[in-house]
C-alpha positions as CSV (number, residue, x, y, z in Angstrom):
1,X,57.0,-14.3,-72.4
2,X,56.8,-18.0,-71.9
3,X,52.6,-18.8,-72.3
4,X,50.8,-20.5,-69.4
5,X,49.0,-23.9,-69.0
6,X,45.8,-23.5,-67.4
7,X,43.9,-26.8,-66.3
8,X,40.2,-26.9,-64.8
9,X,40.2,-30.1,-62.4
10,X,36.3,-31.7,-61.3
11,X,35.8,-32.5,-57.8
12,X,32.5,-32.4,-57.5
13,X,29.1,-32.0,-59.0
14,X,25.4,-31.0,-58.3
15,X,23.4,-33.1,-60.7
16,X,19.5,-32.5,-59.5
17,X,19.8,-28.8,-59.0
18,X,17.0,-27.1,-60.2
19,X,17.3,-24.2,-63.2
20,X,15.3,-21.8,-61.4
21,X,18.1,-21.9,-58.8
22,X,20.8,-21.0,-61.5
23,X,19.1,-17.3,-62.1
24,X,17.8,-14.4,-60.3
25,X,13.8,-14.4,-61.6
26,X,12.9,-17.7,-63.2
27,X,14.2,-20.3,-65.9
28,X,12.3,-20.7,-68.8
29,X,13.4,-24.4,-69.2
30,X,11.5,-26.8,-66.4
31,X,13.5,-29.6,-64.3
32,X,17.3,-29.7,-63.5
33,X,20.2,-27.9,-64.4
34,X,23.2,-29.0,-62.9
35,X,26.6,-27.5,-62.1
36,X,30.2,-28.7,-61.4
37,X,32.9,-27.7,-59.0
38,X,36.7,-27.2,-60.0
39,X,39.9,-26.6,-58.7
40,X,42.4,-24.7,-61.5
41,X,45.9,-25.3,-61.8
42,X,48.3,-22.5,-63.5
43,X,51.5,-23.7,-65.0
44,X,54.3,-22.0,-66.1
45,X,57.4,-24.4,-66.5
46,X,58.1,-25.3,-62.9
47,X,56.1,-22.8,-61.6
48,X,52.7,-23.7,-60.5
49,X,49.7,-21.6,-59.0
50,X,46.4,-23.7,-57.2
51,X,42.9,-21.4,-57.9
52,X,41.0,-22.1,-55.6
53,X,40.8,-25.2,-53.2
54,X,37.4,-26.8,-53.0
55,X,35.7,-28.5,-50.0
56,X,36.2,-31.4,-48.8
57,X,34.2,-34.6,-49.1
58,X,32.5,-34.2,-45.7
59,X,31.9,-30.8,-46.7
60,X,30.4,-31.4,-49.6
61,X,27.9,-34.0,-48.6
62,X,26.5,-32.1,-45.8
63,X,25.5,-29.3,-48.4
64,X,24.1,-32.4,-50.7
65,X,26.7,-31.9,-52.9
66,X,28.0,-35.3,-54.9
67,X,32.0,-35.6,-54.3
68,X,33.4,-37.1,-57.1
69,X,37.5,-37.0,-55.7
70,X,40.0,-34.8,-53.7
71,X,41.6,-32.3,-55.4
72,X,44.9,-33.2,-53.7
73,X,44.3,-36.7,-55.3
74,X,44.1,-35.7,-59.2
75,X,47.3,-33.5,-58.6
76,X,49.3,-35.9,-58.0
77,X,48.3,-38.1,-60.3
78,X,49.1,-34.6,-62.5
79,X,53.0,-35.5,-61.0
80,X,51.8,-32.6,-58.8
81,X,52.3,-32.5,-54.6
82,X,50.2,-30.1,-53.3
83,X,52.4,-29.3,-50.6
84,X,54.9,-28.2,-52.6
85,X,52.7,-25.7,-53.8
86,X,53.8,-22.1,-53.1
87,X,51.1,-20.1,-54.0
88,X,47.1,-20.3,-54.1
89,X,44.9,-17.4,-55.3
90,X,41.5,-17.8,-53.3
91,X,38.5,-16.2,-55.6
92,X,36.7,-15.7,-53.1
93,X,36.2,-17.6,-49.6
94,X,32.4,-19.5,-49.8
95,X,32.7,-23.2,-48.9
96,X,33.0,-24.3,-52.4
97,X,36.2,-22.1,-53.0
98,X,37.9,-22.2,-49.4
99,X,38.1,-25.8,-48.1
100,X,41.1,-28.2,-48.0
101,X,43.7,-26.1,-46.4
102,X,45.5,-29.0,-45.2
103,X,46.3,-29.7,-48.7
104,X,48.5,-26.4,-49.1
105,X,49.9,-25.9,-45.3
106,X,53.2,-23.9,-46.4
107,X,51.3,-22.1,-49.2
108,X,50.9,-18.4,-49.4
109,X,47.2,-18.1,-50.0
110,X,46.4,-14.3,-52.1
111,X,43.0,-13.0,-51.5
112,X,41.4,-9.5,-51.9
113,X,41.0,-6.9,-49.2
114,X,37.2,-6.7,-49.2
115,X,37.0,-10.5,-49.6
116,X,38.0,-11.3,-45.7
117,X,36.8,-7.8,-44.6
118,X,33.1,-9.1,-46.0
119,X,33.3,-12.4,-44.4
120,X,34.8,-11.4,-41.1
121,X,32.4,-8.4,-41.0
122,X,28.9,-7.1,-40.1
123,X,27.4,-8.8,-43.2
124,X,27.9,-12.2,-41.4
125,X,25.6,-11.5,-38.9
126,X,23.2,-12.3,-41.0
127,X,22.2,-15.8,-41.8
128,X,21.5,-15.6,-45.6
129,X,24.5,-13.6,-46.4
130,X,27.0,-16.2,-44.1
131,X,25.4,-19.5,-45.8
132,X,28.4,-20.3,-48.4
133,X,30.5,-19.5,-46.1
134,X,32.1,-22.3,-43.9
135,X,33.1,-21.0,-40.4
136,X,36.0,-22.9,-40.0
137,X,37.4,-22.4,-43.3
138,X,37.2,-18.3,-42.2
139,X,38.5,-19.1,-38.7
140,X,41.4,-20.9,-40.6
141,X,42.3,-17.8,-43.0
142,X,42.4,-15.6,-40.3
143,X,44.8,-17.9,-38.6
144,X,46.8,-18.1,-41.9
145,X,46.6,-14.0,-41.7
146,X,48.5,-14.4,-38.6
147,X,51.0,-16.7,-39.3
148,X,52.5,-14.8,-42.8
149,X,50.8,-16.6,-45.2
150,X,48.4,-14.6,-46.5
151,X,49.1,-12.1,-49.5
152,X,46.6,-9.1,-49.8
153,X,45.1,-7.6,-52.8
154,X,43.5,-4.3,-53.9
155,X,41.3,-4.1,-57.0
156,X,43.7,-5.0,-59.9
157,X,47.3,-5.8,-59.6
158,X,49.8,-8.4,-61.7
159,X,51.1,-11.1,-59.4
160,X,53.6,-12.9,-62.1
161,X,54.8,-11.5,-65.7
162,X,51.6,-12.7,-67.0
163,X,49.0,-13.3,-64.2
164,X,47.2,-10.9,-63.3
165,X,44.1,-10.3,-60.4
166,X,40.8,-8.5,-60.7
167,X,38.3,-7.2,-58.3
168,X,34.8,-8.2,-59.8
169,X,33.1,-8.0,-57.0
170,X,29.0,-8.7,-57.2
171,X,28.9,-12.5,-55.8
172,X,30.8,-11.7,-52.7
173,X,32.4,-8.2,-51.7
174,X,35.5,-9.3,-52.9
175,X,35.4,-11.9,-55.4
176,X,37.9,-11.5,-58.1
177,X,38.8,-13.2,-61.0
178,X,42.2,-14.2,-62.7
179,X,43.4,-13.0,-66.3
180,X,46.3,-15.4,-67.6
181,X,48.6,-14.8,-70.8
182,X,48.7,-18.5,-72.4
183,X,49.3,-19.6,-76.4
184,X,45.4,-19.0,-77.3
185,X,45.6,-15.1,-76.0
186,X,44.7,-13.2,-72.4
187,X,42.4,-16.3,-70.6
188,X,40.3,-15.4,-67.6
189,X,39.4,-17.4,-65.0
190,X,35.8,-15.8,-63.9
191,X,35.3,-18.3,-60.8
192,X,31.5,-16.9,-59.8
193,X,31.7,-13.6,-61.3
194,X,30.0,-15.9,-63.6
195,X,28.9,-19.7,-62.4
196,X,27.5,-20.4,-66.0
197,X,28.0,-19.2,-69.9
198,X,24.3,-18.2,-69.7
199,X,24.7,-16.0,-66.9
200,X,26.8,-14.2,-69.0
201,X,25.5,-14.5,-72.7
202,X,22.5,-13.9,-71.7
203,X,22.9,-10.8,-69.0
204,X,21.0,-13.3,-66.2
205,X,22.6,-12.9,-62.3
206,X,23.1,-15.8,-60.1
207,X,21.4,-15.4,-57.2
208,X,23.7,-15.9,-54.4
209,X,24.8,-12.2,-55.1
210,X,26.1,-9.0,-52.5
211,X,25.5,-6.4,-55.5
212,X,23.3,-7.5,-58.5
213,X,24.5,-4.1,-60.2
214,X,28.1,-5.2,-59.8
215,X,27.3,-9.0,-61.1
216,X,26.6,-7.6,-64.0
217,X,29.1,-4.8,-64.5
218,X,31.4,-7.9,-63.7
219,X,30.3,-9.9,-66.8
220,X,31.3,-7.2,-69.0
221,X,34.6,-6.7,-67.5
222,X,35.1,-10.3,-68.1
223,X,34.6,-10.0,-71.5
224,X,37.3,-6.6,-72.0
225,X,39.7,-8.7,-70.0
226,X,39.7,-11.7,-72.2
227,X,41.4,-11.6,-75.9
228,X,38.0,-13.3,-77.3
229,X,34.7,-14.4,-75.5
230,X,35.8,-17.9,-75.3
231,X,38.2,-17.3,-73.3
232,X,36.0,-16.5,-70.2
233,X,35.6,-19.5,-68.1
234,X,32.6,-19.9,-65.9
235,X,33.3,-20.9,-62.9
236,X,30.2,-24.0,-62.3
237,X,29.4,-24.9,-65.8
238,X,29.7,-28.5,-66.5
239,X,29.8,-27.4,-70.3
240,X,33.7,-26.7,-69.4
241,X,33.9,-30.5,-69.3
242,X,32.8,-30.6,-72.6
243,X,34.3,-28.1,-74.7
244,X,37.7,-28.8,-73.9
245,X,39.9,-31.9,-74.2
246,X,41.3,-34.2,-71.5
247,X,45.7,-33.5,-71.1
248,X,45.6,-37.6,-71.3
249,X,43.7,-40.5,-71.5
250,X,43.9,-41.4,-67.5
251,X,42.4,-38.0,-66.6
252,X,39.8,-38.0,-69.1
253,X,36.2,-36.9,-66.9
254,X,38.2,-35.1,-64.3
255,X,40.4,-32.4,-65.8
256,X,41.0,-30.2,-69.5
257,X,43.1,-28.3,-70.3
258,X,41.6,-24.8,-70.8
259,X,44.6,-23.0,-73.0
């Protein structure tokens, strides 16, 4: 089987968030503790999968996010159009995961079951569980539900030779994460089954969270997916940024290569 490519792209950032905000109890380590937001890109030969789509600018600033550039923008300066795109798995569908659908019109967007059942259900009618998500970004899913162009998932299931989807749940009802067969070994994607290493390493939820119990169980089925710890990538951690090189010179700051 032909490996995969697997890219993590920055679009944005959240330099003065505080650590306490990072963990469910408190930070031992006083001040900031910032975090990053990517896009992925999945390549196998001419084939090409989008993870997740980001928000957009305006998006992004009215949360007091920092937008750094549109995903759309550093694919095709990857040689990439994004509405050629065919195929984008959606982690899960909070603001930061679920914007930009006007980059991928024609794509087929694959999400879990519980996923759109959680954020088109009775759990939105309350204000702290509805906060990541972004109306109109739900509003647009269910229209893409109703034009074809959405591909349903149940738990685990293989969507290439290859690439393959899990249910973590624990963030969201239906988060899931993506395990990918590439030249290093089995890589996962976690998304937010695990925004940083240390929520992980060190057994510490995040805590935007529908089931702490599952956040946790999650991390560990991150680990069994993966053919060696390192190959479990956070989904928020700027340390991504700096454990893994740049494909070029010209993208250097905005996108590594994870494989």
């Amino acid at each position: 089987m032909e490996p995969y490519e697997v890219y993590a792209l920055k679009y944005a950032d959240h330099p003065n968030r505080p650590a306490a905000n990072n963990f469910i109890g408190h930070d031992d380590h006083d001040g900031t503790m910032p975090i990053d937001y990517f896009v992925w890109l999945i390549k196998q030969g001419r084939r090409q999968w989008i993870v997740d789509t980001g928000f957009s600018r305006q998006a992004g600033e009215s949360r007091g996010r920092r937008f750094l550039a549109c995903p759309g923008d550093t694919l095709k300066t990857m040689g990439i159009d994004p509405e050629g795109i065919s195929d984008v798995i959606i982690t899960h569908m909070h603001y930061d995961h679920c914007g930009n659908h006007h980059l991928f019109r024609e794509a087929r967007f694959h999400l879990q079951d519980r996923e759109i059942a959680y954020a088109t259900g009775r759990c939105m009618c309350f204000r702290s569980m509805r906060e990541a998500y972004d109306e109109e970004d739900v509003v647009t899913m269910v229209r893409r539900v109703h034009r074809g162009k959405a591909v349903f998932h149940d738990g685990d299931e293989e969507i290439a030779p290859g690439l393959s989807l899990h249910r973590i749940g624990g963030h969201t009802m239906g988060l899931q994460s993506v395990s990918i067969h590439t030249r290093k070994g089995r890589l996962v994607l976690a998304s937010d089954a695990a925004h940083l290493y240390a929520n992980m390493e060190q057994s510490r939820p995040f805590p935007i969270v529908y089931n702490v119990a599952d956040m946790l169980e999650g991390h560990q089925k991150l680990y069994r997916l993966a053919s060696s710890p390192d190959l479990v990538i956070p989904g928020h951690d700027p340390l991504v940024m700096k454990k893994y090189p740049a494909p070029s010179p010209e993208l250097e700051g905005r996108v590594v290569r994870l494989d």
